[in-house]
C-alpha positions as CSV (number, residue, x, y, z in Angstrom):
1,X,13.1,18.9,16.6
2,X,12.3,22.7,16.3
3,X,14.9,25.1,14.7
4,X,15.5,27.0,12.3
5,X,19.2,27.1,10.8
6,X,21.3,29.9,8.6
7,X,23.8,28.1,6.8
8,X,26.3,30.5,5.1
9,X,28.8,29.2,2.5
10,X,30.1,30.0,-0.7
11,X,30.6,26.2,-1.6
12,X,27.4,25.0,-3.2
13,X,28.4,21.2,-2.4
14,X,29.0,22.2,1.1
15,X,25.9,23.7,1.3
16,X,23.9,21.0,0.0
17,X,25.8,18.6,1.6
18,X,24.5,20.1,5.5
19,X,20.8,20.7,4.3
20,X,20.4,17.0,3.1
21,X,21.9,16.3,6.4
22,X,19.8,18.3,8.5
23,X,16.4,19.1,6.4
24,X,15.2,15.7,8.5
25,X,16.5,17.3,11.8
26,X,15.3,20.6,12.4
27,X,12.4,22.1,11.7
28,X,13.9,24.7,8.9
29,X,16.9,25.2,6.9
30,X,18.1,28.0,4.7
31,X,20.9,28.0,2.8
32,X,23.2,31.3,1.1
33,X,25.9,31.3,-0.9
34,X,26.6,35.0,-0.6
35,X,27.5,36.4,2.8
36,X,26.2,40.2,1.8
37,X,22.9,38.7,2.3
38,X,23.3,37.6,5.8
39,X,21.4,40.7,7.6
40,X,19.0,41.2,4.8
41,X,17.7,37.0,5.7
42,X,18.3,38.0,9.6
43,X,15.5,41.2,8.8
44,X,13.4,38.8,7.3
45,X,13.3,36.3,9.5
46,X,14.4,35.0,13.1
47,X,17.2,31.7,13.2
48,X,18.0,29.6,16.0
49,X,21.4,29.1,14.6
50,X,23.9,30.4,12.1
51,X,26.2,28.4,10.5
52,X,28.9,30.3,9.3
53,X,32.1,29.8,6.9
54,X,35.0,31.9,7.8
55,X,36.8,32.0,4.3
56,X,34.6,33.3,0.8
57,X,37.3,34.0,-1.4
58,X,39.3,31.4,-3.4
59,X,42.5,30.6,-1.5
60,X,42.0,32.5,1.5
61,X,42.1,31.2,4.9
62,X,42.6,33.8,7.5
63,X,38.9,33.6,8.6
64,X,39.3,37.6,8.2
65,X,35.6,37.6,6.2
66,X,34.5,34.8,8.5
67,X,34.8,37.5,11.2
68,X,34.1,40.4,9.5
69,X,30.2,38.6,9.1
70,X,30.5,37.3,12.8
71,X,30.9,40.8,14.2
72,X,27.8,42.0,11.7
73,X,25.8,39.0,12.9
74,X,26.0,39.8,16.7
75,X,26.1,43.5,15.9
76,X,22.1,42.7,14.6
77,X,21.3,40.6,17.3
78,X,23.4,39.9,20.2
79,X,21.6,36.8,21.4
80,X,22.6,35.2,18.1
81,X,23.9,31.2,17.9
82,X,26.7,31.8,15.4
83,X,28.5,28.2,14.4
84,X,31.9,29.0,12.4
85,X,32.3,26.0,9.9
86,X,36.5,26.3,9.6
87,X,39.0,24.3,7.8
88,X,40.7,20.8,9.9
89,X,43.8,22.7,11.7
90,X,42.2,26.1,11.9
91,X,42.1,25.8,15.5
92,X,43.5,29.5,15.8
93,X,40.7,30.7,13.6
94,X,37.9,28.8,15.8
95,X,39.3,29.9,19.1
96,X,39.6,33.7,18.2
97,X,35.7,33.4,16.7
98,X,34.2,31.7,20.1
99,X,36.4,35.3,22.0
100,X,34.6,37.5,19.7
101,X,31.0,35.4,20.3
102,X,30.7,32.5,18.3
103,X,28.9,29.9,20.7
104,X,30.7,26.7,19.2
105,X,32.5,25.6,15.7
106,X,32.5,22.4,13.5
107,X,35.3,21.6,11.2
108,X,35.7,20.4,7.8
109,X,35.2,17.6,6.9
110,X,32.7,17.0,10.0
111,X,31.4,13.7,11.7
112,X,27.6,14.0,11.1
113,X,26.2,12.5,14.8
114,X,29.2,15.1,16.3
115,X,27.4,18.3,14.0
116,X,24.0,17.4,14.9
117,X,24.8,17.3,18.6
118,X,26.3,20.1,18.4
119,X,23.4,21.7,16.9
120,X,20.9,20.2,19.2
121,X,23.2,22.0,22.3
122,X,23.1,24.8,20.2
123,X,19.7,25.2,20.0
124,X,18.7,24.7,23.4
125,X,21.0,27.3,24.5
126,X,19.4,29.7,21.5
127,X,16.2,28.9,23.9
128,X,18.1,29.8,27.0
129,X,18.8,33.1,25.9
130,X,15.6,33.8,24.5
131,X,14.0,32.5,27.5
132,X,16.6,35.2,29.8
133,X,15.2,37.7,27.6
134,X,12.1,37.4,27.9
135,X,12.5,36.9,32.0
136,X,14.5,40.5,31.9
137,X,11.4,42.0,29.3
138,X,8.6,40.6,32.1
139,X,10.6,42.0,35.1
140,X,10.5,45.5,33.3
141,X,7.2,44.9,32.7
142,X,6.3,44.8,35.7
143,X,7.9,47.4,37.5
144,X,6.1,49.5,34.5
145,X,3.1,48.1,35.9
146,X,4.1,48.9,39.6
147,X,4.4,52.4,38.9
148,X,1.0,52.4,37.2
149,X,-0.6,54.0,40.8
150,X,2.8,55.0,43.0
151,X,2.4,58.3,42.2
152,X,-1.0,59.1,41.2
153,X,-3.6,59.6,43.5
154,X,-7.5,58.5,42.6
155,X,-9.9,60.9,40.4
156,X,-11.0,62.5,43.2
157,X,-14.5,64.8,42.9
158,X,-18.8,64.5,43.7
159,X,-19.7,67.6,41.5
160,X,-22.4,67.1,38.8
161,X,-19.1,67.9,36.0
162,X,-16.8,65.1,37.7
163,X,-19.7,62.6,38.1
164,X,-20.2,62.7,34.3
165,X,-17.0,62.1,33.5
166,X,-17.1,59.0,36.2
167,X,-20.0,57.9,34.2
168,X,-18.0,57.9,30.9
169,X,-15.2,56.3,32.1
170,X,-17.1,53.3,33.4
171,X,-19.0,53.0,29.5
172,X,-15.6,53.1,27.6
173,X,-13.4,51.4,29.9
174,X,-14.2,47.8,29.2
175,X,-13.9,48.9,25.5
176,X,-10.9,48.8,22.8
177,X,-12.2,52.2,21.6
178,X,-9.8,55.0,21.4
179,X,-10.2,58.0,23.9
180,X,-9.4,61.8,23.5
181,X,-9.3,63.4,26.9
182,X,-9.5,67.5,26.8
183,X,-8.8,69.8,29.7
184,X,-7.0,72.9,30.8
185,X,-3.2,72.1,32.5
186,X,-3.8,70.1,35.6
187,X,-7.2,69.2,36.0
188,X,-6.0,65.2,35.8
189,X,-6.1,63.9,32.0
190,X,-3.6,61.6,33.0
191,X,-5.5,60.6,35.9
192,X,-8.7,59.9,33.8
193,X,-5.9,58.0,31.4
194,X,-4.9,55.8,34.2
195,X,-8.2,54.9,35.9
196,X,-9.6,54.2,32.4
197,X,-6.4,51.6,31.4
198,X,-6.9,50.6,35.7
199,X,-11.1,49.7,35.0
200,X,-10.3,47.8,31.1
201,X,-9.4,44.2,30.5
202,X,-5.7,45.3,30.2
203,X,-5.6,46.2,33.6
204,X,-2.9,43.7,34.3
205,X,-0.7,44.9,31.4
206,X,1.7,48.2,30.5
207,X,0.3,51.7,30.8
208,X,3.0,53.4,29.0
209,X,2.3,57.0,29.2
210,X,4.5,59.7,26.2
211,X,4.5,64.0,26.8
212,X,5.1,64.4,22.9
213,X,5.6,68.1,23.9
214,X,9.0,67.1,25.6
215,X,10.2,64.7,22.5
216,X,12.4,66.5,20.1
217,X,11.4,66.2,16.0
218,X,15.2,64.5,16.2
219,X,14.1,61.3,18.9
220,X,10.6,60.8,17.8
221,X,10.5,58.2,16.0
222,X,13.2,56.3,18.1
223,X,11.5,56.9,21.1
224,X,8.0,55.5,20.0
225,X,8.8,53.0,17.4
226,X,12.6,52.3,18.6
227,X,15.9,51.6,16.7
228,X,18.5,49.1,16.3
229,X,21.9,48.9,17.3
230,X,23.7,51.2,14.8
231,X,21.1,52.7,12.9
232,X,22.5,55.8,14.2
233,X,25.2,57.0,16.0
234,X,24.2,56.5,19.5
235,X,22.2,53.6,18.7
236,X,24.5,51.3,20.8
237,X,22.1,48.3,21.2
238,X,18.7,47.3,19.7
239,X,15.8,49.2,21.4
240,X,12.3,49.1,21.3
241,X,9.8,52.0,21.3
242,X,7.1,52.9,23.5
243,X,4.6,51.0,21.3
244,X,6.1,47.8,21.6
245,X,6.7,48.4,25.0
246,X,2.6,49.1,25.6
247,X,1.7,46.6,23.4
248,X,-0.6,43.9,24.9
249,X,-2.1,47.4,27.1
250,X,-2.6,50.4,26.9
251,X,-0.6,54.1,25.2
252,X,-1.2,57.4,26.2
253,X,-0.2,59.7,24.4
254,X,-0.3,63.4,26.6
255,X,0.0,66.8,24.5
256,X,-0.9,65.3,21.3
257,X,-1.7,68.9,20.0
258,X,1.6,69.7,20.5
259,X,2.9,67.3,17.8
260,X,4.3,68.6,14.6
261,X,2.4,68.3,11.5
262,X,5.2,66.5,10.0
263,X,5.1,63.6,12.3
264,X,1.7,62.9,12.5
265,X,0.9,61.2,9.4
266,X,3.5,59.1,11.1
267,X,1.5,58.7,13.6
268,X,-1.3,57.5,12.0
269,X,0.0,55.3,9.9
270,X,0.5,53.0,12.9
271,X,-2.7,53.3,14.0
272,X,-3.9,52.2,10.6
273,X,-1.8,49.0,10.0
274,X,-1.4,48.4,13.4
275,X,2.1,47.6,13.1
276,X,5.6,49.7,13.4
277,X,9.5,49.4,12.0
278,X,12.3,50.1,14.3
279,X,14.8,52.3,12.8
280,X,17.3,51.3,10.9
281,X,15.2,47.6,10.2
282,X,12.5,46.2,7.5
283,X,10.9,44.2,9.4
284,X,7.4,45.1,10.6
285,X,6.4,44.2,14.4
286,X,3.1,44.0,15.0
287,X,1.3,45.9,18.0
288,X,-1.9,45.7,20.1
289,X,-2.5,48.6,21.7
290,X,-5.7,50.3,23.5
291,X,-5.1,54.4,22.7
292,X,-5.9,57.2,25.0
293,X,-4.6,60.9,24.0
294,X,-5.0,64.4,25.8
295,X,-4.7,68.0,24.9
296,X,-5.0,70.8,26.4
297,X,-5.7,72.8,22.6
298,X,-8.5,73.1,20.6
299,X,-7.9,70.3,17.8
300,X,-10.7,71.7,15.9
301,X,-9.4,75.3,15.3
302,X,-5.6,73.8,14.7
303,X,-7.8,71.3,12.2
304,X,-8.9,74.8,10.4
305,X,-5.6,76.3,11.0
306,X,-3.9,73.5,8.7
307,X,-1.9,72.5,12.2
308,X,-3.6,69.4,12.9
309,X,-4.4,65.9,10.6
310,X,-8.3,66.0,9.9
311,X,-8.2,62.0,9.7
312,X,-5.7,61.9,12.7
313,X,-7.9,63.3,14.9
314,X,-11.3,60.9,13.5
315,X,-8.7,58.2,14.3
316,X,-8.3,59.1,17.9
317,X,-11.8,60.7,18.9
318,X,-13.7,57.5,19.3
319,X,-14.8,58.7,22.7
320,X,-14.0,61.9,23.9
321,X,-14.1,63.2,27.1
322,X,-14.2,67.0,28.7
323,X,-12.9,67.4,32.5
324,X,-13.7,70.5,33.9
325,X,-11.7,73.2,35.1
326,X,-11.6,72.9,39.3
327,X,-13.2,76.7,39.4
328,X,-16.3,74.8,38.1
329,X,-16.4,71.7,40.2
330,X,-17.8,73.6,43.5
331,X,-17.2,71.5,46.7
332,X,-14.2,69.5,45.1
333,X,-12.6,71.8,46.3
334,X,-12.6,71.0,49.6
335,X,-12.9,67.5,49.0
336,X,-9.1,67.8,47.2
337,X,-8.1,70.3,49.5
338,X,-8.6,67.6,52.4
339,X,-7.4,64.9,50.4
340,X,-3.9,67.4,50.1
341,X,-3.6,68.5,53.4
342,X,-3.9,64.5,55.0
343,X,-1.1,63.8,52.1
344,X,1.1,66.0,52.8
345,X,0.7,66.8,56.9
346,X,1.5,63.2,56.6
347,X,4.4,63.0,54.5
348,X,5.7,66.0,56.3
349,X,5.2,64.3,59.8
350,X,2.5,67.7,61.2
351,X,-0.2,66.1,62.8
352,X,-3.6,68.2,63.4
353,X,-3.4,70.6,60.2
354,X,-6.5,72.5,59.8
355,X,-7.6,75.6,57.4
356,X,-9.4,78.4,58.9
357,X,-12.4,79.4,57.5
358,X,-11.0,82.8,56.1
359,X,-8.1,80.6,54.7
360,X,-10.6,78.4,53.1
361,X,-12.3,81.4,51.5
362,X,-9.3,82.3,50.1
363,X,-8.9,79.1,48.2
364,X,-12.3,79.1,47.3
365,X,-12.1,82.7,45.4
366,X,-9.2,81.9,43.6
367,X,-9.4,81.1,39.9
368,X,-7.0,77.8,40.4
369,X,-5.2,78.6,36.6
370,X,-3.3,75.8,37.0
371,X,-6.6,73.6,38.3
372,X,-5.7,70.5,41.0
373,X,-2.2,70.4,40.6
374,X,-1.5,74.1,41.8
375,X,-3.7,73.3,44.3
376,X,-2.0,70.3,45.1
377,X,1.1,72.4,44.8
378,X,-0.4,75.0,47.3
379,X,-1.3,72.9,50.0
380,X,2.3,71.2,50.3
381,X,3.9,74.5,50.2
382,X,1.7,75.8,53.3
383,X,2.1,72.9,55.3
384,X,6.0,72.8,54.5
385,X,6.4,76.5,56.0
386,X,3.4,76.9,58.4
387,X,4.9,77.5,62.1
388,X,0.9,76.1,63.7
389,X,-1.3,73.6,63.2
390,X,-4.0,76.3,61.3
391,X,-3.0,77.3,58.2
392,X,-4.0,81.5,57.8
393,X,-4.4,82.8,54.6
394,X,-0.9,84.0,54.8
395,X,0.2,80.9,54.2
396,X,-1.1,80.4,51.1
397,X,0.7,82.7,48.3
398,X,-0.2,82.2,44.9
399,X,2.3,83.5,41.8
400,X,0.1,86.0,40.5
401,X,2.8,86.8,37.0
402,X,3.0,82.3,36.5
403,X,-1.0,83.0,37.4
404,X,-1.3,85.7,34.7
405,X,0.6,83.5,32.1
406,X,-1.5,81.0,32.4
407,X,-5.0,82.7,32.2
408,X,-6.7,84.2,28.5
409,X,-5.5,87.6,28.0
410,X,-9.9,88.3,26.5
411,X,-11.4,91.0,28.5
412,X,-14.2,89.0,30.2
413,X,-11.6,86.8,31.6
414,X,-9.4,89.5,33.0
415,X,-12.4,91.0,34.6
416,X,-13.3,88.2,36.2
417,X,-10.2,87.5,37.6
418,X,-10.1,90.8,38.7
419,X,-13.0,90.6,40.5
420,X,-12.1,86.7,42.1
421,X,-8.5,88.6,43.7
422,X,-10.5,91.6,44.6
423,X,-13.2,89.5,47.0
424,X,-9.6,87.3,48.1
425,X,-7.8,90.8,49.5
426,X,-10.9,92.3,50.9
427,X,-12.2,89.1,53.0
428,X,-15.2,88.5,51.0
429,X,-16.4,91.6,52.1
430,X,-18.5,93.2,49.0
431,X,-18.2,96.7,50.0
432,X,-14.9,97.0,49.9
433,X,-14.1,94.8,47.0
434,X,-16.8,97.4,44.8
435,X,-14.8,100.1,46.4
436,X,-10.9,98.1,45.3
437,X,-12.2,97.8,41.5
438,X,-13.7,101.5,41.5
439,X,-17.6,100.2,41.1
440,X,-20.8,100.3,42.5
441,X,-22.1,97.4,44.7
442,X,-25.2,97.3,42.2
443,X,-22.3,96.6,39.4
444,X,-20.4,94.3,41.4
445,X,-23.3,92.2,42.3
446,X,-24.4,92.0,38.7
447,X,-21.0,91.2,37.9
448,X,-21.1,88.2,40.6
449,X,-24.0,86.8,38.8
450,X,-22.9,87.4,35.4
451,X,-19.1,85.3,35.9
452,X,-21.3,82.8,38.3
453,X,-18.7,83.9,41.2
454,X,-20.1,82.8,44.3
């Protein structure tokens, strides 16, 4: 039958004694003389079973070794079928081992049909627990996938920019090729992430999305390759990383120009071999992944700046794509202000919302910094404290110093923003916004058409 088996003693007649016995058996057995090289065989390679000796040195029998190796054994992998092979009598020693984890014991000398039964239950329970496993891995799975859409709303948007990127999408979806999405903060990267993995053949798999900006130089490599149990202090169980956890589908990896120099080669030595170590292992795991990253930098001037891997960012350009900022995506506007205000008057249980036109206007001369999601943001703070059913232009406040943060400090910008909060407190009304900045209408109006301010 299938199985392979561990068989650790330091009695060489012992040893081959159980292989003759078995080698017609099972599908695999291993012998070792030398306990030290339990973990370094357990690395290497994945046993049904463990047959273990409890005493190693001469003319000791207090199983103390025996359990010293049993506690190392489960420590590696706690699913583990450990056998302890103990001395007739040691009853004391075989009853402590099965409390501490040992699944059964055989004693010496042993009746061979009563050891290869033994085995054979053995092994099927081995198959039990791997089968559990693999039950508890799917059901995670799943929920991963569950959450996929709970919380993000479709790319929403008909402008000439947005239709592009639609376009795009559709070519590179039903591809393997790795995708670099740029953008400004909140104009829906991980949106385009998400429809793109939603649209591909690994629809029905993980999307397993990492902000690398939030992961500390420290958890980095636990968090996206994983560890196991004690390879570190807080390492209290085997773990794996994100990349086994997307493998199969699809990795996005957000802020990717926010990761430190020193961990990209890192990085990219994944995406070369196609293959990661846990911490604190040697043995490689193999991934299939489809890759999707997002910035909100300019690779190419970090690239010049000695910030950013040259060869990293060949390795994740395949496709690239370039969502506009909503100040350049015209009627989506009101497209995903609509879209808002239906979410949220529903959510919030007011029926009938509307904007007023001068409200609308408002919206539509702002310079949206923090694109659709401070819009988004906007609209659920008006309809949370508007005291109607028409939302004024008093009810949408913007943070002008979070605003001012956000936007270039270069003159051109500046004066265009200027201009955009000058037409918002004056109404529209061009006379009075020329008179607010201190120009002529004539300047203004060129001004209009020179920042494309409509």
């Amino acid at each position: 039958m299938s199985g392979k088996i561990l068989i650790v003693d330091d009695d060489i007649h012992v040893l081959e004694s159980l292989e003759l016995l078995l080698k017609y058996e099972f599908e695999k057995v291993v012998t070792l003389p030398d306990p030290k090289k339990i973990i370094e065989h357990l690395v290497l390679e994945s046993y049904d079973m463990i047959l273990l000796d409890m005493n190693f040195k001469a003319g000791a029998n207090t199983g103390e070794e025996g359990f010293y190796w049993l506690k190392k054994i489960l420590r590696h992998d706690r699913d583990a079928v450990v056998i302890p092979i103990t001395a007739y009598g040691d009853v004391d020693i075989a009853v402590r081992a099965m409390k501490l984890g040992a699944t059964d014991f055989i004693q010496k000398p042993w009746n061979s049909d009563k050891l290869i039964g033994t085995l054979k239950t053995a092994y099927k329970l081995r198959q039990s627990k791997i089968k559990v496993r693999k039950l508890e891995m799917e059901n995670r799975n799943q929920t991963l996938k569950e959450d996929i859409d709970r919380f993000y709303p479709g790319f929403i948007g008909e402008s000439p920019p947005v239709i592009q990127v639609f376009k795009i999408i559709k070519k590179v979806a039903v591809t393997d090729a790795n995708v670099l999405i740029l953008g400004e903060n909140g104009t829906g990267k991980d949106l385009v992430a998400r429809e793109i993995h939603r649209q591909s053949t690994r629809t029905d798999e993980n999307f397993v999305s990492v902000d690398l900006a939030s992961l500390s130089p420290t958890l980095f490599e636990s968090e996206l390759f994983g560890h196991t149990k004690g390879a570190f202090t807080d390492a209290r169980s085997d773990r794996e990383g994100k990349f086994e956890t997307a493998s199969g589908g699809t990795l996005f990896l957000d802020e990717i120009g926010n990761l430190p120099h020193s961990l990209q080669s890192k990085i990219l030595t994944v995406l070369q071999n196609r293959e990661i170590t846990r911490i604190g292992s040697n043995k490689p795991i193999g991934i299939d992944i489809r890759l999707i990253s997002a910035t909100n930098q300019n690779l190419i001037r970090l690239i010049e700046e000695n910030l950013f891997r040259q060869d990293l960012f060949y390795r994740i350009n395949t496709v690239q794509i370039e969502l506009p900022p909503l100040r350049e995506r015209g009627n989506d506007l009101l497209l995903l202000t609509e879209y808002f205000l239906i979410k949220y008057s529903t959510k919030y249980q007011k029926q009938n919302l509307r904007i007023e036109q001068r409200a609308m206007e408002k919206l539509k001369h702002y310079s949206w910094p923090g694109n659709v999601r401070e819009l988004q943001h906007a609209i659920e703070n008006a309809v949370i404290l508007c005291e109607s059913n028409v939302l004024s232009p008093d009810d949408f406040s913007f943070q002008t110093s979070l605003s001012l943060q956000q936007e270039s400090l270069k003159l051109e910008d500046i004066e265009r923003v200027a201009i955009e909060k000058a037409l918002v407190k004056n109404n529209g009304r061009y006379k009075d916004t020329a008179r607010e900045l201190g120009i002529s209408r004539t300047t203004l109006y060129h001004k209009l058409k020179k920042y494309e301010i409509q």
